[in-house]
C-alpha positions as CSV (number, residue, x, y, z in Angstrom):
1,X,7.8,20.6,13.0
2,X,5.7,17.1,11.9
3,X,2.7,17.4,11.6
4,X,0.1,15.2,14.2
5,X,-0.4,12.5,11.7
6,X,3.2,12.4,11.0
7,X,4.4,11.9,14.4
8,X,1.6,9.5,15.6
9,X,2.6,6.9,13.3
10,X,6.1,5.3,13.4
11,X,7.3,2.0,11.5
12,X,9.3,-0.6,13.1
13,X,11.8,-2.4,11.5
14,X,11.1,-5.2,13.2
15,X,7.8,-5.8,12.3
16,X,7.1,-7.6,9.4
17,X,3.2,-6.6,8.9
18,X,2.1,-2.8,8.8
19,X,-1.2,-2.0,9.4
20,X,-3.3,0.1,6.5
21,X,-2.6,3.6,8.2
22,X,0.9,2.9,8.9
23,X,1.1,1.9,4.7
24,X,-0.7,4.6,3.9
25,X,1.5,6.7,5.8
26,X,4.2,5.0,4.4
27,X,3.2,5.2,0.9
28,X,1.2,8.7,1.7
29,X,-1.8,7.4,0.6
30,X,-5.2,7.6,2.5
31,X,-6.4,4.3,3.8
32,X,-8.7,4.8,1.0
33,X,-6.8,4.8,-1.9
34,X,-5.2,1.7,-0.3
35,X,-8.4,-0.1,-0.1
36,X,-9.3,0.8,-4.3
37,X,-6.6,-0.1,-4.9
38,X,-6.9,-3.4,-3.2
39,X,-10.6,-3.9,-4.8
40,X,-9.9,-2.7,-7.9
41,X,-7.1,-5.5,-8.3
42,X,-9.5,-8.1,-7.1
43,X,-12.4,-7.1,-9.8
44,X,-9.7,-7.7,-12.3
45,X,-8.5,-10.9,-10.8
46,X,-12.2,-12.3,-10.8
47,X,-13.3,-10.7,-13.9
48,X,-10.5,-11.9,-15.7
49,X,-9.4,-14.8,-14.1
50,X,-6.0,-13.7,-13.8
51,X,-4.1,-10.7,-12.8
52,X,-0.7,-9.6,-14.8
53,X,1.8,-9.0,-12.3
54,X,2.5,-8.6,-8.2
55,X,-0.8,-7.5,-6.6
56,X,-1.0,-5.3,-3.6
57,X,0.4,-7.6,-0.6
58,X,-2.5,-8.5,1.8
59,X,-3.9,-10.4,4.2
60,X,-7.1,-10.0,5.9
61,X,-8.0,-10.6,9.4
62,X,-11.8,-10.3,9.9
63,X,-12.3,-6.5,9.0
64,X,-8.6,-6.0,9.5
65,X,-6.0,-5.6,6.6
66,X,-2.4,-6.1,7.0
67,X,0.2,-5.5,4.6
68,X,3.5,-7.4,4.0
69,X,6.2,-4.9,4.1
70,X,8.9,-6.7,2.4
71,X,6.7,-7.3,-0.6
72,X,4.8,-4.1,-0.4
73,X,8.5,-3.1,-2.0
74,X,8.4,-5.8,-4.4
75,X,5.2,-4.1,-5.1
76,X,6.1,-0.6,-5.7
77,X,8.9,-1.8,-7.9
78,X,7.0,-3.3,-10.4
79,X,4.2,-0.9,-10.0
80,X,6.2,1.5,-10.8
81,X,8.5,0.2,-13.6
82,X,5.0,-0.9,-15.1
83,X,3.6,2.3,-14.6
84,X,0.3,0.9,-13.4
85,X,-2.8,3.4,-13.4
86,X,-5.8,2.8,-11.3
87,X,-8.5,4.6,-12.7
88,X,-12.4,4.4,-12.1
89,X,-12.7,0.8,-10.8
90,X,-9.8,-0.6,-13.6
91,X,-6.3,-1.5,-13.6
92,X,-4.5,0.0,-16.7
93,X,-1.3,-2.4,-17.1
């Protein structure tokens, strides 16, 4: 049987934006971890002045964050195949 969380959350395929707990269910993250991660790309980005690669997909609506689900997977892929880290406040690439 799914669990509250599990079954409170569903994600249409029609819609092209998720909201942060329905990518964090998605991704089974917490809202959290979604938000570091978000953070700790843009401390690199204006540290730097650059940022190597996709970064998290975003946009923000006053407090609200919405996340591009089509390149949320474009995300993961290279993520993934880069085998990003996101440790203490940094981006290891």
């Amino acid at each position: 049987m799914p669990n509250k969380e599990e079954s409170d959350i569903t994600i249409s395929v029609e819609k092209p934006l998720l909201t942060i707990e329905e990518a964090a269910n998605y991704l089974r993250l917490s809202e959290n971890e979604i938000k570091q991660i978000i953070h700790t790309e843009q401390i690199q980005l204006t540290t730097a002045g650059s940022f190597s690669g996709v970064m998290f997909p975003y946009i923000k609506v006053g407090e609200k964050f919405y996340i591009s689900k089509n390149e949320l997977m474009v995300w993961i892929n290279e993520t993934s195949r880069e085998r990003r880290e996101y440790t203490a406040g940094t981006v290891i690439q």
